[in-house]
C-alpha positions as CSV (number, residue, x, y, z in Angstrom):
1,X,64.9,-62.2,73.6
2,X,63.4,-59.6,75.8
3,X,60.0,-61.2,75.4
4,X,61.2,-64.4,76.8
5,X,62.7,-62.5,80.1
6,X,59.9,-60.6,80.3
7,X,58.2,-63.8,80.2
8,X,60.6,-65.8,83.0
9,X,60.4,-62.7,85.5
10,X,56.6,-62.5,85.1
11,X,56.8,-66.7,86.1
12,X,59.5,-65.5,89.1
13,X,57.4,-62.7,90.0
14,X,54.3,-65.5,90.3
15,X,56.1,-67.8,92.4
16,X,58.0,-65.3,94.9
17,X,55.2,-63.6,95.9
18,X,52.7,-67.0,95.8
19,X,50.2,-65.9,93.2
20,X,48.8,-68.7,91.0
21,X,46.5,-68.3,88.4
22,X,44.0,-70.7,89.8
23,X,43.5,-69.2,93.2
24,X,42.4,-65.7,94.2
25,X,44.5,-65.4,97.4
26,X,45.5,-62.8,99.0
27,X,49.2,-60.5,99.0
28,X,50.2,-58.0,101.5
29,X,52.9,-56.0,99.3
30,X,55.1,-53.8,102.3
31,X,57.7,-51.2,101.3
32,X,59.5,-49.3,104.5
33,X,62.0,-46.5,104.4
34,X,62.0,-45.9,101.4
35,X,63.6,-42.3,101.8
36,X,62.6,-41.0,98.4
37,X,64.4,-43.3,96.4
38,X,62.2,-42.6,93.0
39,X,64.2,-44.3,90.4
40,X,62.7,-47.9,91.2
41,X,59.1,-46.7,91.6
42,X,58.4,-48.3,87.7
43,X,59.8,-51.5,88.6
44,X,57.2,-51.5,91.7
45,X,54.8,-50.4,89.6
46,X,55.3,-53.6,87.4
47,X,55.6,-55.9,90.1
48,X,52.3,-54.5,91.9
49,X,50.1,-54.9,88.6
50,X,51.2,-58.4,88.0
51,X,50.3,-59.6,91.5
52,X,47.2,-57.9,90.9
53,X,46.3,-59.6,88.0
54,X,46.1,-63.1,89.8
55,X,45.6,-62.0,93.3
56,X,43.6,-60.1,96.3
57,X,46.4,-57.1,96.6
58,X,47.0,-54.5,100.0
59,X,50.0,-52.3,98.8
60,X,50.7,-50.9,102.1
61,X,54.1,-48.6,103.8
62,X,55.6,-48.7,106.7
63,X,57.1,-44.7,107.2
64,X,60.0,-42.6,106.1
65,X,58.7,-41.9,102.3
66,X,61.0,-38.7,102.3
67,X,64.2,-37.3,103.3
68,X,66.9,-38.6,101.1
69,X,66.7,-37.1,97.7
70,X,66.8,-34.2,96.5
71,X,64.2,-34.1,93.2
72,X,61.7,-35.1,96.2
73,X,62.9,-33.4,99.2
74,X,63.3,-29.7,97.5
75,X,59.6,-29.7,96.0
76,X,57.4,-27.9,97.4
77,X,55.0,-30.5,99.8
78,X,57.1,-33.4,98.8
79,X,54.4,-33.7,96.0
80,X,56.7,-35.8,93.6
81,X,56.6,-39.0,96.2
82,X,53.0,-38.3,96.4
83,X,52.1,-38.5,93.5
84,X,54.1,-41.7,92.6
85,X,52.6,-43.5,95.4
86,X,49.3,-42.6,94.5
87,X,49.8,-43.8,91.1
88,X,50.9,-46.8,92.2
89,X,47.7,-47.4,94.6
90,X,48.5,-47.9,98.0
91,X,46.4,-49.0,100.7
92,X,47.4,-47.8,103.7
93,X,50.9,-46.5,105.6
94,X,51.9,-45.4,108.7
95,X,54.1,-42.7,109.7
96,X,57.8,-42.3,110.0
97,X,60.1,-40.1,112.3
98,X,61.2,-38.5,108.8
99,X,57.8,-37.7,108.0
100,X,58.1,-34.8,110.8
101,X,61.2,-33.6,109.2
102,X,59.4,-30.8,107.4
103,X,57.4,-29.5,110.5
104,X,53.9,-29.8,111.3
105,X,51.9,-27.6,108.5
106,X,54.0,-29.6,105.4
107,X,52.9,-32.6,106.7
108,X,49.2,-32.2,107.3
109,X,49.3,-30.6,103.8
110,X,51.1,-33.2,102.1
111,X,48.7,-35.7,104.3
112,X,46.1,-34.2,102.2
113,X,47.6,-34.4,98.8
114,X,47.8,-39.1,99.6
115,X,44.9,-40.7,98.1
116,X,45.2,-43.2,100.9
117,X,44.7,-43.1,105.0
118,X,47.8,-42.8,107.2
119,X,47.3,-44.1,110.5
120,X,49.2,-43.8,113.9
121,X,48.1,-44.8,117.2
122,X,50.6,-43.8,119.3
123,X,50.6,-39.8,118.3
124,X,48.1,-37.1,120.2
125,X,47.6,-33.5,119.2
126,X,47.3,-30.9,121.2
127,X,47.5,-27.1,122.0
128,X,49.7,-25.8,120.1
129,X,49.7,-28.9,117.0
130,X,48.8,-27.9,113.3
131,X,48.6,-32.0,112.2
132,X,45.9,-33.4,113.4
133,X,45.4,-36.4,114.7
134,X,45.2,-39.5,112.6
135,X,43.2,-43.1,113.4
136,X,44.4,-45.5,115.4
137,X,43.6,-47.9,113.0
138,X,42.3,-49.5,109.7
139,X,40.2,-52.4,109.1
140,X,40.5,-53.6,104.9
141,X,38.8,-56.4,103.7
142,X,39.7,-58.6,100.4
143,X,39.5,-62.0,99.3
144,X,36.8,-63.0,102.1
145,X,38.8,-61.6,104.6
146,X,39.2,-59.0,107.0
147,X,42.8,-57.4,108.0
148,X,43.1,-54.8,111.1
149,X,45.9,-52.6,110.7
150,X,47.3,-50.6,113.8
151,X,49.8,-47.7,113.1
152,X,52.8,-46.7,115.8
153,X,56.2,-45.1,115.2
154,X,58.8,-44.4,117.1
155,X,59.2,-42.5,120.0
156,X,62.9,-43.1,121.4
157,X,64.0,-39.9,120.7
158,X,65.9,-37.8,123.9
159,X,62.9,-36.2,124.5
160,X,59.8,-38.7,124.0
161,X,59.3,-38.2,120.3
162,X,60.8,-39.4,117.1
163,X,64.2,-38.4,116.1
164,X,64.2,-34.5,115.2
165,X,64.4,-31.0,117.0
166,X,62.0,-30.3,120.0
167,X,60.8,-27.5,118.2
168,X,58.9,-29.6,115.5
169,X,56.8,-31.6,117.6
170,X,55.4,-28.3,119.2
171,X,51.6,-29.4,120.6
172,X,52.3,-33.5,119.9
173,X,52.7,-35.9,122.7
174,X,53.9,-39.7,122.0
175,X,53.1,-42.5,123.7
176,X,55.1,-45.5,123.8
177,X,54.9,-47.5,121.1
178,X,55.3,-51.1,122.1
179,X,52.9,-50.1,125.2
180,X,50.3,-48.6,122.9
181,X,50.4,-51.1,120.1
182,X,50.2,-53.8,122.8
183,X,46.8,-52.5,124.2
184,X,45.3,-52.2,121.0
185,X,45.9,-55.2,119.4
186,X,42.1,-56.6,121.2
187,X,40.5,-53.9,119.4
188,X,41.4,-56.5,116.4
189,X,40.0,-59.7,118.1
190,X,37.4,-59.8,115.3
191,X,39.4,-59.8,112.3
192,X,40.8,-62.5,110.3
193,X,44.5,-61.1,110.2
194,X,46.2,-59.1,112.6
195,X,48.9,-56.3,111.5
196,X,51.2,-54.2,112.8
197,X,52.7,-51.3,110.5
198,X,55.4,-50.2,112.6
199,X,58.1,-47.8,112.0
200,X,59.8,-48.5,115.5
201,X,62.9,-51.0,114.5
202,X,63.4,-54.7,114.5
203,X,64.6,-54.5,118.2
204,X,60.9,-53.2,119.4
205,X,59.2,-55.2,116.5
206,X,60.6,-58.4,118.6
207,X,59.4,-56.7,121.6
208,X,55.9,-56.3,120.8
209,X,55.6,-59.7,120.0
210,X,56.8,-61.2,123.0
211,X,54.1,-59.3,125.3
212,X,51.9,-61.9,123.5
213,X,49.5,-58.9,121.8
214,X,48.6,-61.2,119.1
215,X,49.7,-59.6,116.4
216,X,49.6,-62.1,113.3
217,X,51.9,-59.9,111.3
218,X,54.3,-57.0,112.1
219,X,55.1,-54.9,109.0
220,X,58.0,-53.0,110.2
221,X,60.6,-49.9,108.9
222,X,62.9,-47.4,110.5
223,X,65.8,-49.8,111.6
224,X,66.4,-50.4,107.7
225,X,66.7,-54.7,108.4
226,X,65.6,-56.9,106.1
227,X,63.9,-59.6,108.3
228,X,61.5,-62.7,108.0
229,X,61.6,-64.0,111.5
230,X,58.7,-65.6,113.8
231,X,58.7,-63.9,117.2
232,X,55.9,-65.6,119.6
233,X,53.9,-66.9,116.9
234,X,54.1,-63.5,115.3
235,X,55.9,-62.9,111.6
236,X,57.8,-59.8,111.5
237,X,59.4,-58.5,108.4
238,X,61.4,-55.7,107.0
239,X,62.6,-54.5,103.7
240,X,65.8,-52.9,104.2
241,X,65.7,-49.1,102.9
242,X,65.2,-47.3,99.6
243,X,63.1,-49.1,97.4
244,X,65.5,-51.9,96.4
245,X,62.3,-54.8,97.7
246,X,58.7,-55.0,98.2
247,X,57.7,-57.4,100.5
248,X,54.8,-60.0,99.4
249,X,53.2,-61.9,102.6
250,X,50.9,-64.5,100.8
251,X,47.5,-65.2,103.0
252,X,45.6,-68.8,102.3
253,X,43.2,-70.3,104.3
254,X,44.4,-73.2,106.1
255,X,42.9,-76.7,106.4
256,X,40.2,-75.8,109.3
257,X,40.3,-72.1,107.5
258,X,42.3,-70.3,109.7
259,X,44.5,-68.1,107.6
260,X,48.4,-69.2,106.8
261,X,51.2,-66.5,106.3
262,X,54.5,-66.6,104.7
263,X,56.7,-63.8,103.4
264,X,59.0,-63.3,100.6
265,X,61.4,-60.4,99.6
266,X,60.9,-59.4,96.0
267,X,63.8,-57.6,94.7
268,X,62.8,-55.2,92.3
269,X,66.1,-54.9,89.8
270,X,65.7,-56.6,86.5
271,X,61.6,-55.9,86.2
272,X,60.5,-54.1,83.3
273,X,59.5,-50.4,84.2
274,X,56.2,-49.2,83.6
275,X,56.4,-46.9,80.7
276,X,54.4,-44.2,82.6
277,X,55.6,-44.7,85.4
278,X,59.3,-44.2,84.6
279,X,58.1,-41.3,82.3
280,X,57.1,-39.2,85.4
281,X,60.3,-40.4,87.2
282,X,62.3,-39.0,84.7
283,X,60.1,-35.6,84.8
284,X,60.7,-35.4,88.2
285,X,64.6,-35.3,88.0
286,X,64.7,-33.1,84.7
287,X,66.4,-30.5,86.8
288,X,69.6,-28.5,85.7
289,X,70.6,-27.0,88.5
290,X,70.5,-29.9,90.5
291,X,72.7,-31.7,87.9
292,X,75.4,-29.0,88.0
293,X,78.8,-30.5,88.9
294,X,79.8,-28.8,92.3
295,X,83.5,-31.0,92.9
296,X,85.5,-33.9,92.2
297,X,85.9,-37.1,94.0
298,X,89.6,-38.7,93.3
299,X,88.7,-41.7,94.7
300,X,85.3,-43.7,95.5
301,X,84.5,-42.7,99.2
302,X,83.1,-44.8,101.8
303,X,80.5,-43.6,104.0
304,X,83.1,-43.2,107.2
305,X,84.9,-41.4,104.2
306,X,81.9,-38.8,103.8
307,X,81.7,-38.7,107.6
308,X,84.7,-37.2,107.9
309,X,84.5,-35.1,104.8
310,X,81.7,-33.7,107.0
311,X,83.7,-32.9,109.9
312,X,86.5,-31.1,107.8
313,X,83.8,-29.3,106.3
314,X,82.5,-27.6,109.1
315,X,85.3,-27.2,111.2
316,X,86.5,-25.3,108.0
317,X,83.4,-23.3,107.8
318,X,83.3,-22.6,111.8
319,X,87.0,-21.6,112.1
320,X,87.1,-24.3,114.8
321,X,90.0,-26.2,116.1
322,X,88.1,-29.9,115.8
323,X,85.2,-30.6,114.0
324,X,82.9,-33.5,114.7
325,X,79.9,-34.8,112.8
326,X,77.6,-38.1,113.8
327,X,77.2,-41.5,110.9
328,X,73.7,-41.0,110.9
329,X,73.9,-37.7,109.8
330,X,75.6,-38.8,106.6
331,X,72.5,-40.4,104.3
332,X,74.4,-42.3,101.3
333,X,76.6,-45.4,102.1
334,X,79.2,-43.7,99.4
335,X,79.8,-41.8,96.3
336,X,81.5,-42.4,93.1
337,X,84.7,-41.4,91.6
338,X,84.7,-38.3,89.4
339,X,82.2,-35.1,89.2
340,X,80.1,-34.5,92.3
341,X,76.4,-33.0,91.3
342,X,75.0,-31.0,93.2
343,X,72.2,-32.6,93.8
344,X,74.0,-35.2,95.8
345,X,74.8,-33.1,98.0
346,X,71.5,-32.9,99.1
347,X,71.5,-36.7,99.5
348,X,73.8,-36.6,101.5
349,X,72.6,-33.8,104.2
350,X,68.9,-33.6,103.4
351,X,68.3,-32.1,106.7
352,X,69.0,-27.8,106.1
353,X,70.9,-28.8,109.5
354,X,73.0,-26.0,110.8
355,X,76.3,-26.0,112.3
356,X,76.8,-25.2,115.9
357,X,79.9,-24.5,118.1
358,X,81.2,-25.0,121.6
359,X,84.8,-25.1,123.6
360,X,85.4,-28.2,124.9
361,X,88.0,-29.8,127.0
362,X,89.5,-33.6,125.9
363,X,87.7,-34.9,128.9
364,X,84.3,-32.9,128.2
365,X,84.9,-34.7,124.6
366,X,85.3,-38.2,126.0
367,X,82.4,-37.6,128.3
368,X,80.1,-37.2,125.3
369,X,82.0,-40.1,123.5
370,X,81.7,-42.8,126.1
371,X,78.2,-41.9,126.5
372,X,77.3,-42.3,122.9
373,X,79.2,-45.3,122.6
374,X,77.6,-47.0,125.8
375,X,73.6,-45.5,124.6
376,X,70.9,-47.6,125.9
377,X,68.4,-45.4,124.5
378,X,69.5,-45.8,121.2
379,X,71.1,-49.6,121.6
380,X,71.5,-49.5,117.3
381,X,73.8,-46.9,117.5
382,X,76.1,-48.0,120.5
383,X,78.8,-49.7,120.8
384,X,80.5,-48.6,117.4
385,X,82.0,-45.2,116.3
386,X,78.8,-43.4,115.8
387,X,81.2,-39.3,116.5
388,X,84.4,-39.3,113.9
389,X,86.1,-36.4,114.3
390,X,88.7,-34.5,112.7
391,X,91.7,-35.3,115.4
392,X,92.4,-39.4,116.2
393,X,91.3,-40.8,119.0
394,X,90.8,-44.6,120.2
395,X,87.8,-45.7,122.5
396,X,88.7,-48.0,125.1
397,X,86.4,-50.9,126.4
398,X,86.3,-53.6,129.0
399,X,85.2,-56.2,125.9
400,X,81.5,-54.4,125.5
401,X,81.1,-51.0,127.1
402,X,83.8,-47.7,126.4
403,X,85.7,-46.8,129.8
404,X,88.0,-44.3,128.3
405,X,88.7,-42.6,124.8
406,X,92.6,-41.5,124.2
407,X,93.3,-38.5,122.6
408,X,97.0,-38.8,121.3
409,X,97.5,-35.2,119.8
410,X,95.3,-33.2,121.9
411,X,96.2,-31.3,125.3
412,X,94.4,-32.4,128.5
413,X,92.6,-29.5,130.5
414,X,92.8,-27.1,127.7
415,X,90.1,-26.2,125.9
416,X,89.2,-26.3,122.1
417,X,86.8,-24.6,119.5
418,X,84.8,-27.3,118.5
419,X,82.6,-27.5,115.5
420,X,79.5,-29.9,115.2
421,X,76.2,-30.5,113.7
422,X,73.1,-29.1,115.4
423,X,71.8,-32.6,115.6
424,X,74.4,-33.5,118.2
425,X,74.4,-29.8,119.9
426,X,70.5,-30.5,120.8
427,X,69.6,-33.8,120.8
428,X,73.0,-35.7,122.4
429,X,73.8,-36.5,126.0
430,X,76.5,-35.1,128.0
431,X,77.6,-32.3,125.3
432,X,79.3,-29.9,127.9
433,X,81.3,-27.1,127.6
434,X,81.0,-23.2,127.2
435,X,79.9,-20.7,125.2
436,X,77.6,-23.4,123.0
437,X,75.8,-21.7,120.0
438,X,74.2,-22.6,116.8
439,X,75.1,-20.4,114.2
440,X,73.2,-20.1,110.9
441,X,75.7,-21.2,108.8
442,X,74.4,-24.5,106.7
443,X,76.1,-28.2,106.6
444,X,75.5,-28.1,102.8
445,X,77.2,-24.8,102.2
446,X,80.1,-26.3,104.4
447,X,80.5,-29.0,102.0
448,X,79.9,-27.1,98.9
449,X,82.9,-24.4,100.1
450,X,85.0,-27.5,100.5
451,X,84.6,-29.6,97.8
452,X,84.8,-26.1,95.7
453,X,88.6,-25.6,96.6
454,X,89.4,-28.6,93.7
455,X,89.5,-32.2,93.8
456,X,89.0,-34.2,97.0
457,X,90.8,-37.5,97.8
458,X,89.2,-39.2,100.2
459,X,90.8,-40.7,103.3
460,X,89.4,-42.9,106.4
461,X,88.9,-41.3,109.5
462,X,91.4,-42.4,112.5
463,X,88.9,-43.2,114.8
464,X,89.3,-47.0,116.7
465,X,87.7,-49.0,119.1
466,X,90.8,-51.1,121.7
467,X,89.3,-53.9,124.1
């Protein structure tokens, strides 16, 4: 029996990803975001070898390899994801805003622990910068042809870099990304196949393709889509986030031999693991400590759910009157009934972020809430509750765009301790008050101290939009 589905998911494997015995063509595989998501690394291992076996392969990644779990993100140099990629044998990959996460010197080292290149055209050292620059670009041939890869990532953070604390980018200067990968798409002009590893989102993805650059293929990350769209003659894809697809984009030669792309998402659950592969996965998470049960969940809880346990949590830990913590922040969709480990945890703040404090008035609140709610910088993460909070309140539109927010339990003009995470203390619009500090205590020790008072029963936070 389990030679016959080995059998039938080597034949599905074959015809997703458009290898056929009889032809040697050519397979861009793509992974994007995959956040450190290790436990389907054998599966990808399987699927890579097979397509291998009966075609030209480029195993290539489109940024964010880390930041997300904790057997990765606590080793020293991120070596565990490292090593599994270079085991694997990829080609090529770009970087991701989470890349930076670390700083500067654990990037350039773990830079030099990849067997591969990384490029990224839209990044510049300077005075100042311990990573140095990478290349613009990468030109790979297989199968008779030749495919130029341009790198960018994204630079719509507040202050012209990716998402992360000023402090990090220290000496680096980004340009913009759809500008930059727009001009160097001629430097391509003599390759068979165009491509685009982007970690900028599908929104800019579409973009670049409409200034007409040329790009035959955009390989994309960082909004966590899963896309197969033609854009201006351009195919952009995506594979959603952690390691649950690979992307195969098959390359033939067309009747007057100019190449012919299509794309298919290869989900990776149900393929045998690679032995070896899954042996060093389970290496990697033979960790004790990290297993130690720290709480007890009641109830499954949501990722709203979580959002809010994060806003009790430090508003606990700060003494504050109102604590407030931002979706993004919160890095696993939910978490199961029973024993918490500690180790997820981790998952779920994988950023040592720190919790910082401020007194704010209701109006100063709304202020920062309406701005959120109406960002144009961040278009992904507006018009939706992106703040939940510890105290209801309802955001009032005019059908698209917040005009007011109602506070119903909270006192106009006066003014309240308010507890948040650093992330929105530095890098948020319109946060105003007095006496704004970031103290040293730690998100993860926030939720630790609460989840250690006994089991917690999750609940939905009372935040609502009214049109």
């Amino acid at each position: 029996m389990k030679r016959a589905i080995s059998y039938l998911l080597m034949i599905a494997l074959l015809v997703v990803v458009g290898c056929r015995p009889s032809a040697r063509e050519v397979v861009i595989l793509s992974t994007n975001d995959m956040h450190a998501h290790i436990d389907q690394f054998p599966q990808l291992s399987t699927a890579v070898e097979r397509c291998r076996d009966t075609a030209e392969v480029i195993l290539v990644d489109a940024g964010d390899r880390w930041t997300g779990n904790a057997y990765v993100d606590l080793a020293e140099d991120r070596r565990p994801i490292l090593e599994l990629m270079n085991r694997v044998g990829y080609d090529l990959g770009v970087l991701g805003n989470h890349e930076f996460d670390g700083g500067q010197a654990l990037l350039e080292r773990a830079v030099r622990g990849l067997n591969f290149p990384l490029i990224c055209a839209n990044m510049q050292s300077g005075p100042g910068a311990e990573l140095r620059p990478f290349e613009a670009s990468r030109i790979l041939s297989r199968g008779g042809l030749s495919f130029g890869f341009v790198g960018v990532v994204t630079n719509y953070g507040p202050n012209n870099h990716p998402d992360g604390h000023d402090a990090i980018f220290e000496g680096l200067t980004f340009t913009d990304a759809v500008q930059t990968a727009a001009e160097l798409a001629p430097t391509l002009e003599t390759c068979d196949v165009r491509v685009l590893l982007s970690h900028v989102g599908l929104e800019r993805d579409r973009e670049i393709a409409r200034t007409g650059a040329g790009y035959d293929l955009i390989l994309g990350g960082h909004s966590h889509d899963r896309a197969n769209e033609r854009v201006a003659g351009t195919l952009i894809t995506q594979t959603g986030k952690n390691l649950r697809f690979v992307g195969a984009t098959t390359v033939r030669r067309g009747a007057d031999g100019t190449p012919e792309l299509t794309f298919r998402e290869v989900p990776l659950e149900g393929y045998a693991p690679d032995p070896e592969i899954a042996a060093l996965v389970a290496s990697i998470k033979a960790n004790p400590e990290l297993r130690r049960p720290v709480g007890e969940l009641t109830a499954p809880a949501s990722r709203t759910a979580l959002a809010l346990l994060f806003a009790e949590s430090i508003r606990s830990a700060a003494d504050a009157e109102i604590g407030l913590y931002h979706y993004g922040g919160v890095r696993l969709d939910s978490l199961a009934a029973g024993e918490v480990p500690l180790v997820e945890i981790y998952n779920l703040e994988p950023f040592t972020s720190k919790i910082s404090t401020i007194e704010m008035t209701p109006q100063e609140l709304r202020r920062l809430i309406v701005t959120k709610f109406n960002d144009t910088v961040k278009p992904s993460e507006s018009h939706c509750i992106d703040l939940f909070c510890t105290v209801p309140y309802e955001v009032i539109t005019d059908g698209r765009d917040a005009t007011d927010v109602r506070f119903p339990t909270l006192e106009e003009g006066r003014r309240y301790r308010v507890a948040l995470g650093d992330y929105i203390f530095k890098t948020y619009r319109d946060v105003q008050g007095t006496g704004g500090t970031t103290t040293e205590l730690l998100v993860t020790d926030a939720l630790l101290s609460h989840l250690a008072r006994g089991p917690w029963t999750p609940t939905e936070p009372e935040q609502r939009i009214q049109q």
